[in-house]
VOVEXSE-323009 format. One record per residue: residue number from 1; residue in one letter; x, y, z of N, C-alpha, C in turn. Coordinates in steps of 0.001 Angstrom, whole numbers, plus 500000, padded with zeros to 6 digits. Each point is the difference from the previous one (the first is absolute). Layout:
BEGIN
k, r, n.xx, n.yy, n.zz, ca.xx, ca.yy, ca.zz, c.xx, c.yy, c.zz
NUM, A, X, Y, Z, X, Y, Z, X, Y, Z
...
//
This chain:
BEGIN
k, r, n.xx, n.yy, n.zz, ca.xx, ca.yy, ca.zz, c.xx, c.yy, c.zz
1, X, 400554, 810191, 765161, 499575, 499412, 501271, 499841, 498492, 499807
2, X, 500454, 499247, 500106, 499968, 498455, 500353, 498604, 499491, 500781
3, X, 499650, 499099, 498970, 499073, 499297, 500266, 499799, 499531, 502047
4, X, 499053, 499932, 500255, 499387, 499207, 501229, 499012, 499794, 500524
5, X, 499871, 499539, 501004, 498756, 499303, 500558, 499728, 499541, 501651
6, X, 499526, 500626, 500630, 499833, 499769, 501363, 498510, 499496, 500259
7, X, 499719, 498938, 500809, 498618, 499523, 500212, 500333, 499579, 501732
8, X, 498683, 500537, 500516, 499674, 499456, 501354, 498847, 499524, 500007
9, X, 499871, 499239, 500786, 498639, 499055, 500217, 499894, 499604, 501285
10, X, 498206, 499859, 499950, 499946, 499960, 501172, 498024, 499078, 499964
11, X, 499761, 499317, 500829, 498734, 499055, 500164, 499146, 500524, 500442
12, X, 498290, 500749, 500249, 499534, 500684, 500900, 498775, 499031, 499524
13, X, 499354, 499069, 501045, 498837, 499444, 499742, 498605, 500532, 500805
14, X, 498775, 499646, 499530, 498735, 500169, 500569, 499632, 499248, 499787
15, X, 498430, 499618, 500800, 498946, 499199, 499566, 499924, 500222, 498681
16, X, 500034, 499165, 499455, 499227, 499147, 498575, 501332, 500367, 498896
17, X, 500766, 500887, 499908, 501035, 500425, 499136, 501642, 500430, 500472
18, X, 500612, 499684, 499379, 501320, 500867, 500062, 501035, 500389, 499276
19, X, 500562, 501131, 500560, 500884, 501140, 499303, 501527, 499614, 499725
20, X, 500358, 500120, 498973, 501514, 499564, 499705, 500163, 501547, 500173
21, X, 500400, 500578, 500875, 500899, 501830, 499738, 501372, 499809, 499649
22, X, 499755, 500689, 498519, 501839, 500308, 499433, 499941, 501719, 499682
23, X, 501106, 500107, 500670, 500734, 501458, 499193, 501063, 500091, 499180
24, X, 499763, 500053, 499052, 501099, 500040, 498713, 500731, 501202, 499534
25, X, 501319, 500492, 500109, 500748, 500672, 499630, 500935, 499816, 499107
26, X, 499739, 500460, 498141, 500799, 499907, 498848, 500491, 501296, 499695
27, X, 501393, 499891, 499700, 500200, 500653, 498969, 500258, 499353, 498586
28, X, 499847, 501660, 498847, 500665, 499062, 498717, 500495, 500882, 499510
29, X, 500710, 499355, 499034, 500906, 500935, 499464, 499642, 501103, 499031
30, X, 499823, 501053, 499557, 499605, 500760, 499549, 500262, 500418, 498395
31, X, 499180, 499583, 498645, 500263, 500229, 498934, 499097, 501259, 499251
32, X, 500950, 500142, 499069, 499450, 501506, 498953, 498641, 499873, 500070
33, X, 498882, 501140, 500423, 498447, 499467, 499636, 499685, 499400, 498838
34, X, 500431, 500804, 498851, 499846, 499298, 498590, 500354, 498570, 500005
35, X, 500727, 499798, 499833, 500314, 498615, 500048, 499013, 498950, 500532
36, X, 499798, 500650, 501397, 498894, 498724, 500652, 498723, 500310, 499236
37, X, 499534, 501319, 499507, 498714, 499948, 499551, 500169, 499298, 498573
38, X, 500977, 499994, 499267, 500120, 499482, 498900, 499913, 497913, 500157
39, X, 500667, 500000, 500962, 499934, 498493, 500851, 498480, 499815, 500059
40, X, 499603, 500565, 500861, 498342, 499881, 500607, 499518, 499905, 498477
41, X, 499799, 501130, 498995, 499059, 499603, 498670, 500772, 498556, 499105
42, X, 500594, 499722, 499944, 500705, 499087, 499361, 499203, 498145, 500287
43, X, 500208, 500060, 501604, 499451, 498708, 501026, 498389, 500842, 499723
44, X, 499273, 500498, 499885, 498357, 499857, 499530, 500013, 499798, 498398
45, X, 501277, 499942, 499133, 499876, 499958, 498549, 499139, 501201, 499421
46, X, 500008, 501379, 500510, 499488, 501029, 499358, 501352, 500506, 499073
47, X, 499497, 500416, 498855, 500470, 501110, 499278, 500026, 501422, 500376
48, X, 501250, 500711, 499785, 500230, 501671, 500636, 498434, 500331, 499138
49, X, 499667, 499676, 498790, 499123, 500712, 499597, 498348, 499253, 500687
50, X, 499767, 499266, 500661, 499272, 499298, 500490, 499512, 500967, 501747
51, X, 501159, 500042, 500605, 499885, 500112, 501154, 499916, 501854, 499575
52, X, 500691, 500578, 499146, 499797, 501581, 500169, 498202, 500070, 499737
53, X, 499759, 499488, 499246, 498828, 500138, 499649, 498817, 499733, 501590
54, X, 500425, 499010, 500149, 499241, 500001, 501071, 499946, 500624, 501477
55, X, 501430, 500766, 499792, 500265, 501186, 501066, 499555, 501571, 499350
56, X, 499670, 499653, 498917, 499539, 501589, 499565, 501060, 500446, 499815
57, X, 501292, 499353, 499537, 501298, 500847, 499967, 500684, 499339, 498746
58, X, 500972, 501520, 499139, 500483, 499381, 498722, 500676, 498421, 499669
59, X, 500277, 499470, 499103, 500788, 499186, 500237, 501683, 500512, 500422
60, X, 500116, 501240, 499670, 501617, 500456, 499481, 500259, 500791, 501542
61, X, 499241, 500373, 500618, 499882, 500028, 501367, 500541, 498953, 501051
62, X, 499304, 498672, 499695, 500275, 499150, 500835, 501061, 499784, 499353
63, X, 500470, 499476, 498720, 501009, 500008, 499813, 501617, 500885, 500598
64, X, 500095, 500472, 500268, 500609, 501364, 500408, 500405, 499502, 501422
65, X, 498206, 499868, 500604, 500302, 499655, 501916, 500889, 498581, 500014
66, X, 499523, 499226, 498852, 500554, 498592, 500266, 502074, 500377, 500028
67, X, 500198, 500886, 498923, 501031, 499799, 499548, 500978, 500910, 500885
68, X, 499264, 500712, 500902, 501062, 501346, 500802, 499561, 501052, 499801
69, X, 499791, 500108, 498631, 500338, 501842, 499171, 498674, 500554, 500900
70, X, 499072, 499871, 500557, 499032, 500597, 501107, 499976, 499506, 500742
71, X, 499698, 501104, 501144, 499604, 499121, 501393, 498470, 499931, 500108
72, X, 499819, 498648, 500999, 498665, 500523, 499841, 499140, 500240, 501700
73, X, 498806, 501168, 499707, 499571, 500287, 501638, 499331, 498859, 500810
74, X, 499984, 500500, 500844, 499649, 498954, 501040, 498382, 499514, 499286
75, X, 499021, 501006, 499599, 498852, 499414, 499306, 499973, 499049, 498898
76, X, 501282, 500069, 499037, 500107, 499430, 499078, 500650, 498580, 500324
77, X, 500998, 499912, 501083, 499986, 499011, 500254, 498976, 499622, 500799
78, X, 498770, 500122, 500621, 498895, 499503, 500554, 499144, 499556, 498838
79, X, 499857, 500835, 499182, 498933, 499526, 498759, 500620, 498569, 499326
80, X, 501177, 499879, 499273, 500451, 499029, 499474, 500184, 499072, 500988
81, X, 500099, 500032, 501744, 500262, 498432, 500494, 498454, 499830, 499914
82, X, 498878, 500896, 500219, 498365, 499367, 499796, 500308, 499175, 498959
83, X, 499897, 500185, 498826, 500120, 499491, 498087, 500079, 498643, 500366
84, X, 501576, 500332, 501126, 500642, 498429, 499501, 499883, 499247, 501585
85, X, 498755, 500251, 500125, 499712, 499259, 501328, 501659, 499611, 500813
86, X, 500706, 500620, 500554, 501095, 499803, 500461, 499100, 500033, 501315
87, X, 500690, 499322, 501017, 499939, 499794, 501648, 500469, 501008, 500364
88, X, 499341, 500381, 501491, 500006, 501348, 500687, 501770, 500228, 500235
89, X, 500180, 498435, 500604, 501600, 499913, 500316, 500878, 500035, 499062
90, X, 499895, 499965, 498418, 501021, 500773, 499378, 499313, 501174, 499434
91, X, 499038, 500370, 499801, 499843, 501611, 500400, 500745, 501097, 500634
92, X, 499844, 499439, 501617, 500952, 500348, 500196, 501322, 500310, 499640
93, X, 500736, 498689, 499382, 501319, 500221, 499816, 500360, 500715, 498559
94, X, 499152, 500045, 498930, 499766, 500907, 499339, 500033, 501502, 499950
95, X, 498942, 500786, 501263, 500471, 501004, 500529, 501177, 500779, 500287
96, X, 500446, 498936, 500814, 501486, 499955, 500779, 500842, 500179, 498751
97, X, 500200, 499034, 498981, 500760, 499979, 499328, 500217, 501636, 499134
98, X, 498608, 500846, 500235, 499849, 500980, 498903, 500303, 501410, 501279
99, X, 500485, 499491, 501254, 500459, 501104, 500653, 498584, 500655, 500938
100, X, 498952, 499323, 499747, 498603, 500423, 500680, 500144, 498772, 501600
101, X, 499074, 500408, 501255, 499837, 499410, 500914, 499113, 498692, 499590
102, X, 500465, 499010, 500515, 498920, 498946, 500300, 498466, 500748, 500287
103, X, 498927, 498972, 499120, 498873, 500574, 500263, 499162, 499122, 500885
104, X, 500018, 498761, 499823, 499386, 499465, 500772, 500477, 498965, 501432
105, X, 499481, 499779, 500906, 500379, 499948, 501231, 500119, 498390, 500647
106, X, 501130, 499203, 500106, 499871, 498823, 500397, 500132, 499895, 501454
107, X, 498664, 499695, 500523, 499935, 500408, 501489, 499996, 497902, 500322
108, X, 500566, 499795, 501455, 499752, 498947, 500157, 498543, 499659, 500581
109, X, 499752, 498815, 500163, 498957, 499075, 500360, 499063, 500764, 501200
110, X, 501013, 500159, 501028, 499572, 500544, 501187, 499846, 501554, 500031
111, X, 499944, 500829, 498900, 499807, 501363, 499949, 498776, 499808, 500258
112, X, 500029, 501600, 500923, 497849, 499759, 500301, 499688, 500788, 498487
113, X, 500595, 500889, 499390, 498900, 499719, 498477, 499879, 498872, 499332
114, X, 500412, 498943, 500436, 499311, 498596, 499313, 499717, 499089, 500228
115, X, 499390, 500612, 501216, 498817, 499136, 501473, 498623, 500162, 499395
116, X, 499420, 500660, 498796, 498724, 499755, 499604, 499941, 498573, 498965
117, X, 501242, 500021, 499070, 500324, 499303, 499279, 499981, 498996, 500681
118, X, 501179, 499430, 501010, 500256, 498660, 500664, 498234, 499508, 500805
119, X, 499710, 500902, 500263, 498457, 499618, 500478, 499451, 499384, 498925
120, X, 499685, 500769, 498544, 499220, 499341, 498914, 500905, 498440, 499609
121, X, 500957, 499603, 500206, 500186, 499068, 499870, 499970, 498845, 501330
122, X, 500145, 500813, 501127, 499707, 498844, 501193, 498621, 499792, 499325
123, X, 498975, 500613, 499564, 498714, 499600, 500289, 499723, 499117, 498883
124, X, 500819, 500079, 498771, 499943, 499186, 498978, 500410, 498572, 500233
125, X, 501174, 500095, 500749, 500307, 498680, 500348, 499310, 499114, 500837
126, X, 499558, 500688, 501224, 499260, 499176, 500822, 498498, 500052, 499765
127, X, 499167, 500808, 499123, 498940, 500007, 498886, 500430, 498288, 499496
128, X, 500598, 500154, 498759, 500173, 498719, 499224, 500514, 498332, 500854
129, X, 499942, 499995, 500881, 499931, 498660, 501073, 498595, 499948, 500167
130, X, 500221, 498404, 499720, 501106, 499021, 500080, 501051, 499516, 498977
131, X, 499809, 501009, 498873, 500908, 499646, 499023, 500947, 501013, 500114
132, X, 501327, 499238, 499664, 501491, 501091, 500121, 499723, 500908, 499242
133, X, 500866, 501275, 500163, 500570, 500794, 499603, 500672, 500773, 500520
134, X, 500987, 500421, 498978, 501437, 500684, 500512, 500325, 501027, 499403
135, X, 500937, 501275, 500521, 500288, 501055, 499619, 501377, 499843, 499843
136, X, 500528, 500463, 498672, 501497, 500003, 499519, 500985, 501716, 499442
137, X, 500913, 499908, 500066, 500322, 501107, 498912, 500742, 500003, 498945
138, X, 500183, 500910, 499417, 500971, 499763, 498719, 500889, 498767, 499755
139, X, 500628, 499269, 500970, 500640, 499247, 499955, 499392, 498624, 500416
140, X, 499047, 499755, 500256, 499280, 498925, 500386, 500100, 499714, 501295
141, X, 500381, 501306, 501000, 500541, 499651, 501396, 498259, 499840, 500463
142, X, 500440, 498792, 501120, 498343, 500182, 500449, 499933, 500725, 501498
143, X, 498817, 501221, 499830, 500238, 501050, 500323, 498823, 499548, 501657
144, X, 499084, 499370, 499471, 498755, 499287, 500647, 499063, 499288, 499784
145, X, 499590, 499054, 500715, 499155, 499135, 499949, 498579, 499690, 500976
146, X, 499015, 499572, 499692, 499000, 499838, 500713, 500194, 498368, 500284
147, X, 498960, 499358, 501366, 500606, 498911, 500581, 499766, 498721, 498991
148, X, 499467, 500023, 498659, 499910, 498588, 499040, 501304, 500346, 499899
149, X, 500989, 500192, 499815, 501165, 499578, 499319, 501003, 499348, 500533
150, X, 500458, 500754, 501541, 500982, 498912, 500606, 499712, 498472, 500065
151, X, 498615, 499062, 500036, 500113, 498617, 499615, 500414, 499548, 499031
152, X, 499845, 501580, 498404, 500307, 498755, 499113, 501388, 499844, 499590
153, X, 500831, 500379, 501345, 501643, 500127, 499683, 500891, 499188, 501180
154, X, 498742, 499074, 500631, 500771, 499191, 500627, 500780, 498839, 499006
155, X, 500995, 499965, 500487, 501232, 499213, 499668, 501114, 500362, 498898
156, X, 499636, 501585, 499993, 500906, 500912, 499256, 501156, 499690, 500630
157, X, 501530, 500779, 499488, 500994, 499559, 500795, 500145, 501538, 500845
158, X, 500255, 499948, 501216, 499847, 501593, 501135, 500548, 500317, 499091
159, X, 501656, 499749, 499169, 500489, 501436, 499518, 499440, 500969, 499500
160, X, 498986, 499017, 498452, 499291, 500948, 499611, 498479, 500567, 500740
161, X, 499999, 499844, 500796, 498975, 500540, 500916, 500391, 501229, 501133
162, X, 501328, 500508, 499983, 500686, 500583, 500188, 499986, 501763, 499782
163, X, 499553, 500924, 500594, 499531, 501316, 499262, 501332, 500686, 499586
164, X, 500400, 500189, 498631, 498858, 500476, 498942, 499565, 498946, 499313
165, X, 498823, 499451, 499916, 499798, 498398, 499541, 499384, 500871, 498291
166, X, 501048, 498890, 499568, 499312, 500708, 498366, 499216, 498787, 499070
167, X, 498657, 500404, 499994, 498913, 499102, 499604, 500258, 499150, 498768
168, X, 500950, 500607, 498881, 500260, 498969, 499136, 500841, 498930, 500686
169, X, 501006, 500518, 500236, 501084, 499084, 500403, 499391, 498664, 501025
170, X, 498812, 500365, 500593, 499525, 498736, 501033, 499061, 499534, 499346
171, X, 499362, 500605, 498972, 498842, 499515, 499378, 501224, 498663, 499041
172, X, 500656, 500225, 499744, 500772, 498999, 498616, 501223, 499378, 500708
173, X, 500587, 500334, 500998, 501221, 499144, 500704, 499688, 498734, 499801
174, X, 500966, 499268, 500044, 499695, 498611, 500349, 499991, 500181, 500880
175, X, 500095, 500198, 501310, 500053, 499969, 501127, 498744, 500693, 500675
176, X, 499332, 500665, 499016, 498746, 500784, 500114, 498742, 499090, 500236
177, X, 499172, 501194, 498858, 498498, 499728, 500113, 499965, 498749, 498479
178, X, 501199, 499787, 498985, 500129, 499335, 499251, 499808, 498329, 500025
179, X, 500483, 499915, 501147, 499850, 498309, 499542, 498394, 499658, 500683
180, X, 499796, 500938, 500472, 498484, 499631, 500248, 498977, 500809, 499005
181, X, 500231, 500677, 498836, 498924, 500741, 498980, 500319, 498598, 499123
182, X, 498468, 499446, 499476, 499512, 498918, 499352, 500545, 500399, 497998
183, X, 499661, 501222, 499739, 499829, 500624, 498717, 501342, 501040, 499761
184, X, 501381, 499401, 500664, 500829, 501231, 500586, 500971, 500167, 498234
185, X, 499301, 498945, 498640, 501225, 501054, 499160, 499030, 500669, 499156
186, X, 498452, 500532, 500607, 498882, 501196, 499108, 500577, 500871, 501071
187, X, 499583, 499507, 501440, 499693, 501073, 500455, 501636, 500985, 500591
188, X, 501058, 498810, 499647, 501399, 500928, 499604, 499901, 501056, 498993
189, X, 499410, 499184, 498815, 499938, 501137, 498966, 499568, 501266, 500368
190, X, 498774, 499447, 499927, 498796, 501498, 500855, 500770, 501188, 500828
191, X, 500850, 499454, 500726, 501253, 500833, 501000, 500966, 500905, 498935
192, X, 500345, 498958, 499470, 501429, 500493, 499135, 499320, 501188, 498811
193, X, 499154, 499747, 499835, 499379, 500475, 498924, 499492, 501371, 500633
194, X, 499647, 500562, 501143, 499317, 500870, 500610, 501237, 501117, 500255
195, X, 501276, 498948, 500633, 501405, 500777, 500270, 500375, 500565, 499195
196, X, 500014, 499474, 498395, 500531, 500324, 498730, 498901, 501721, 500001
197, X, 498786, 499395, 499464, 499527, 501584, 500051, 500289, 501126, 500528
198, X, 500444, 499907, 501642, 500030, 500872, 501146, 501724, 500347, 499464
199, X, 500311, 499553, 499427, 501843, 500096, 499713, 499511, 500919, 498655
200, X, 499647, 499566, 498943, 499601, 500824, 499356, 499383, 501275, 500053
201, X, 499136, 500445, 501225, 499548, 501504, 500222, 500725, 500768, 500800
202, X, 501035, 499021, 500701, 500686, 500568, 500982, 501500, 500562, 499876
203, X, 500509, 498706, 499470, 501165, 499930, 499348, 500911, 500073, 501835
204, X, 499716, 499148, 500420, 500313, 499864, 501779, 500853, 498907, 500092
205, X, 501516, 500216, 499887, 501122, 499068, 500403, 499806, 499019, 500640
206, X, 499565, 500381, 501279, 499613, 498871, 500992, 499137, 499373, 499598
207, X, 498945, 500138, 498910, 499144, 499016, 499834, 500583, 498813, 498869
208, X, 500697, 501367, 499329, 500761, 498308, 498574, 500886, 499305, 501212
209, X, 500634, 500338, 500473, 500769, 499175, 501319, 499345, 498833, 500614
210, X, 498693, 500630, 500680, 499133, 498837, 500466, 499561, 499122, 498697
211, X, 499554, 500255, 498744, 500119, 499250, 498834, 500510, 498719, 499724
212, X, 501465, 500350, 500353, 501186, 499629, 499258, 500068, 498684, 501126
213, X, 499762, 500432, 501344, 499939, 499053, 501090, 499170, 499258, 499546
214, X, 498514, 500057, 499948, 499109, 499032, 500199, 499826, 499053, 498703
215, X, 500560, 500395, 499116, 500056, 499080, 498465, 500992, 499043, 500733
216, X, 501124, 500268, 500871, 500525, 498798, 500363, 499652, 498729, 500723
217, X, 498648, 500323, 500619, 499367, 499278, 500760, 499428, 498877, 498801
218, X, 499684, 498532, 500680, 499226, 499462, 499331, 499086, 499939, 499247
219, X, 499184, 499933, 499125, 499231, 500112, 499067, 498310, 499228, 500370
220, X, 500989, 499014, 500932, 498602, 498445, 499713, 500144, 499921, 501307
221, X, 499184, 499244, 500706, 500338, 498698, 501399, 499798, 499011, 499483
222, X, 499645, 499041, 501217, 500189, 498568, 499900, 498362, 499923, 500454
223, X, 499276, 500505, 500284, 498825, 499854, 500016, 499184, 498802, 498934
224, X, 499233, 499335, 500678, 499308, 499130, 498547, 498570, 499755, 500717
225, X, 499335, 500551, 499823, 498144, 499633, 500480, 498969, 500262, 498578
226, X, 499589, 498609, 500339, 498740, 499933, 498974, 499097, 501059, 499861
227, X, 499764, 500937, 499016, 499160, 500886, 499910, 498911, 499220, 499287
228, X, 499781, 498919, 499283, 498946, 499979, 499034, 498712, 499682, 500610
229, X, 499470, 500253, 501090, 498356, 499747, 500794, 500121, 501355, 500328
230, X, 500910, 500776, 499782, 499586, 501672, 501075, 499071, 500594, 499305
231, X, 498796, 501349, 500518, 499504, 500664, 499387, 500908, 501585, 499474
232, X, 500630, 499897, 499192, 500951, 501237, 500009, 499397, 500860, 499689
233, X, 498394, 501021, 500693, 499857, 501136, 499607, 500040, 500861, 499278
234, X, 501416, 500499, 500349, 501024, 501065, 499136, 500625, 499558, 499037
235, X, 500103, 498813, 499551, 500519, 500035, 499024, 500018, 500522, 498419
236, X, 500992, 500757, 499582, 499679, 500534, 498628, 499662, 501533, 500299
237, X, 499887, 500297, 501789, 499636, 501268, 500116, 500925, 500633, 500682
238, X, 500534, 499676, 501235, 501428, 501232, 500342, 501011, 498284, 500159
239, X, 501421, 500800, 500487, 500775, 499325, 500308, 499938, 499599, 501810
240, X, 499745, 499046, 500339, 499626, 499846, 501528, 501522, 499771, 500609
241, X, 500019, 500250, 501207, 500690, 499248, 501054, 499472, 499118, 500179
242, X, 500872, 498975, 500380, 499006, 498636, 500230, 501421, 499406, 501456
243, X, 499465, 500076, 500784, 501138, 500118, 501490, 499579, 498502, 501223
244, X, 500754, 498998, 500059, 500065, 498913, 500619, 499913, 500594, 501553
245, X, 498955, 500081, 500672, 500106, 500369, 501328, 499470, 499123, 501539
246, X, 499900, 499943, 500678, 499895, 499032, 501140, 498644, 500064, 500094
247, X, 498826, 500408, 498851, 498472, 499700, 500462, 499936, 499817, 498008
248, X, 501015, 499465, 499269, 499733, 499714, 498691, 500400, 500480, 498892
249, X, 499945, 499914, 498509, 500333, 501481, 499559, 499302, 500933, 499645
250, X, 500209, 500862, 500113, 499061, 501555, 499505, 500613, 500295, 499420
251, X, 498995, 500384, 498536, 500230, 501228, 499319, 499796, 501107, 499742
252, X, 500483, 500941, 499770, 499669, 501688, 500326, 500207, 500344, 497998
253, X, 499029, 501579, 499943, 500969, 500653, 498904, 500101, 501284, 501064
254, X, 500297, 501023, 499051, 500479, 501182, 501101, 499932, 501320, 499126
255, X, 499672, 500873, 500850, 499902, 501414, 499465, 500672, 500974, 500413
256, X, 500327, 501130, 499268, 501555, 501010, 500451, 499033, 501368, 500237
257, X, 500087, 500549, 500940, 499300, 501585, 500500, 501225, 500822, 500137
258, X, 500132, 500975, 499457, 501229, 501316, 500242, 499323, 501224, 500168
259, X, 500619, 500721, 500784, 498780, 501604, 500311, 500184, 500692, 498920
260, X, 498734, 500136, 499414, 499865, 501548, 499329, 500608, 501293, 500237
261, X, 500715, 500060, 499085, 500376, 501357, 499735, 500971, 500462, 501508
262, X, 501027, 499435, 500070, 500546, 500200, 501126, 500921, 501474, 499934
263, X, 500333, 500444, 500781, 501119, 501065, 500246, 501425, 499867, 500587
264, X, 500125, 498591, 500290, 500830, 499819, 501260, 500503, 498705, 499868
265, X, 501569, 499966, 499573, 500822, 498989, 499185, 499533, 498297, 500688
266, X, 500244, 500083, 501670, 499727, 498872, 500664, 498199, 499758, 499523
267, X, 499084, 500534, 500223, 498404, 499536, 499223, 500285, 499118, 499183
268, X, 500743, 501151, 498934, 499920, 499776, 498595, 500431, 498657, 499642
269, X, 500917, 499507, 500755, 500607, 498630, 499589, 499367, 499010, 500964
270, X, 499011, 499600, 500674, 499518, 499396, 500814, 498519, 499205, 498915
271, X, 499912, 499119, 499974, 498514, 498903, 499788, 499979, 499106, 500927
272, X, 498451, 499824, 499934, 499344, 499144, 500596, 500035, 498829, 499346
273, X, 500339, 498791, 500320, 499533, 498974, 499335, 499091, 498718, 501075
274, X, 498366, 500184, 498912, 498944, 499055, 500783, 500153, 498470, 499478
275, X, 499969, 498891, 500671, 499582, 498613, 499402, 498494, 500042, 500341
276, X, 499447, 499364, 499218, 498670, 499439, 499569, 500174, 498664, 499732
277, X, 498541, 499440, 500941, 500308, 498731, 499535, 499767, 499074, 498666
278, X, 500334, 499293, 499516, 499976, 499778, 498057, 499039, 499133, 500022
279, X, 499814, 499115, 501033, 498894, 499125, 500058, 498928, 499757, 501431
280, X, 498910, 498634, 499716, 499343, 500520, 501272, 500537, 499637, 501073
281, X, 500554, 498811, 499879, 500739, 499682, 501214, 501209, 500140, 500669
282, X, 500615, 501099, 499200, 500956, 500903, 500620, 499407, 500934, 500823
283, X, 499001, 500462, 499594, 498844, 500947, 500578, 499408, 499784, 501369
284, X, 499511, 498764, 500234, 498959, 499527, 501111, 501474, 499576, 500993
285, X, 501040, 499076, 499507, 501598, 499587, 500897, 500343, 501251, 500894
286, X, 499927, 501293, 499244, 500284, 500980, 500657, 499414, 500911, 500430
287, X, 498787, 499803, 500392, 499200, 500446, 500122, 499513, 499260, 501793
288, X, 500199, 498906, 499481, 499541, 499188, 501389, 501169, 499913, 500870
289, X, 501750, 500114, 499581, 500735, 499955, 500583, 499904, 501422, 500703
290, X, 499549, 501116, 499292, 500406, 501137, 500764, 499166, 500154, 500990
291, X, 498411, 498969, 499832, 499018, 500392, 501517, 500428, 499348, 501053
292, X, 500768, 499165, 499307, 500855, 498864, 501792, 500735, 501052, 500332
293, X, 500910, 500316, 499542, 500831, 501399, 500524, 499354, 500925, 501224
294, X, 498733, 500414, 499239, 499718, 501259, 500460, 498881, 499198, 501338
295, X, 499643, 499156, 499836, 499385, 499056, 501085, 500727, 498972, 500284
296, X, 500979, 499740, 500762, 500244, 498919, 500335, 499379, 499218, 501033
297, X, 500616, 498834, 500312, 498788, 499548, 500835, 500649, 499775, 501475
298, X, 498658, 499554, 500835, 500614, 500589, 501310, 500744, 498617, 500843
//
């Protein structure tokens, strides 16, 4: 079966937040189970005798499943993708590959079983205002946002503002959120460095792809402002955003929320990501900008 990929999109806004809706339809091509499970232990650097052990199963066993000479049941392939922390979504294809049904269920956005979910995150988002935060998925598509964020992307270029807007790619464009981030070849790193991991547990084409793109992007700007009177807080403690915006710059660090223990491929690949502000007067800027908002005057 030949590779593909179908995506629709679509904008659905409310007070204080809004919804990027995508429905994604892949296929892939289908290889020997062994093989991929032998793939999967290889990319965590376990040993056959490492990982049997920790499945409660011989080494000469797994050996065997890796190599053909057994098949293995649908439990056994459930136990070994636990081991090797594999994603629900090649789980799945694991299954498949061993002649068993898909087990778990990639429902889209707008399924009402994941109208309790989309609630716990409307409330997270518009909870955490006046400071941004945004909801992404596997791919860095941004999925939603609460209302701090569309200011700090004025003078992005529309394309990339464009749904499916993919958060690296506008965060580092030149044409992006780049020539206005003050600290943009840490807090590139910080990016590149996060992608690399997620490529590593995932082993997700499209993400070395997006990779391969954004190393082409610039490294530096042309930015030059005196830091030596600032109080830098954070410094020595996370990696900040530090973002040139039309009330100054702010800096943020940021924190990643993913649901516990999900069942359900679309959950499963979905985080939250909160900014916090890094200092005080990123804090009180946005803080006082968001009560003009919510009071304006008459």
């Amino acid at each position: 079966m030949p590779d593909g990929k179908a995506i629709t999109s679509e904008v659905m806004e409310a007070p204080g937040w809004r919804w990027y809706s995508q429905i994604t339809m892949e296929t892939v091509q289908i290889q020997a189970v062994g093989s991929l499970l032998r793939s999967w232990r290889q990319r965590r650097r376990l040993s056959q005798l490492t990982l049997a052990c920790e499945a409660g199963i011989s080494s000469r066993h797994l050996s065997f499943l890796e190599t053909g000479r057994s098949s293995p049941s649908r439990e056994m392939i459930l136990l070994l993708a636990e081991q090797l922390e594999i994603p629900l979504r090649e789980r799945n294809v694991l299954l498949t590959a061993a002649g068993f049904a898909p087990m778990f269920l990639e429902r889209p956005l707008a399924d009402p079983a994941l109208e309790a979910a989309k609630k716990a995150m409307e409330l997270v988002l518009t909870g955490h205002e006046p400071f941004p935060a945004l909801v992404i998925d596997r791919h860095w598509t941004l999925i939603a946002t609460n209302s701090a964020i569309p200011p700090l992307l004025a003078g992005a270029d529309p394309s990339l503002l464009r749904p499916p807007v993919n958060v690296l790619r506008l965060s580092l464009h030149p044409a992006g959120l780049a020539p206005r981030i003050v600290n943009l070849p840490q807090w590139r790193a910080h990016l590149l460095e996060r992608l690399r991991r997620q490529i590593d547990l995932t082993a997700d084409p499209i993400l070395t792809n997006l990779l391969n793109d954004l190393l082409a992007y610039p490294a530096a700007n042309q930015l030059k402002i005196d830091r030596r009177n600032e109080n830098r807080a954070y410094a020595g403690i996370v990696v900040p955003l530090e973002l040139i915006t039309d009330v100054g710059v702010l800096a943020f660090f940021s924190t990643t929320t993913v649901f516990g223990t999900p069942l359900d491929v679309t959950l499963s690949e979905l985080a939250l990501e909160a900014f916090y502000p890094a200092d005080r007067t990123t804090s009180e800027t946005l803080r006082r900008t968001h009560a003009k908002q919510e009071n304006p005057p008459c």
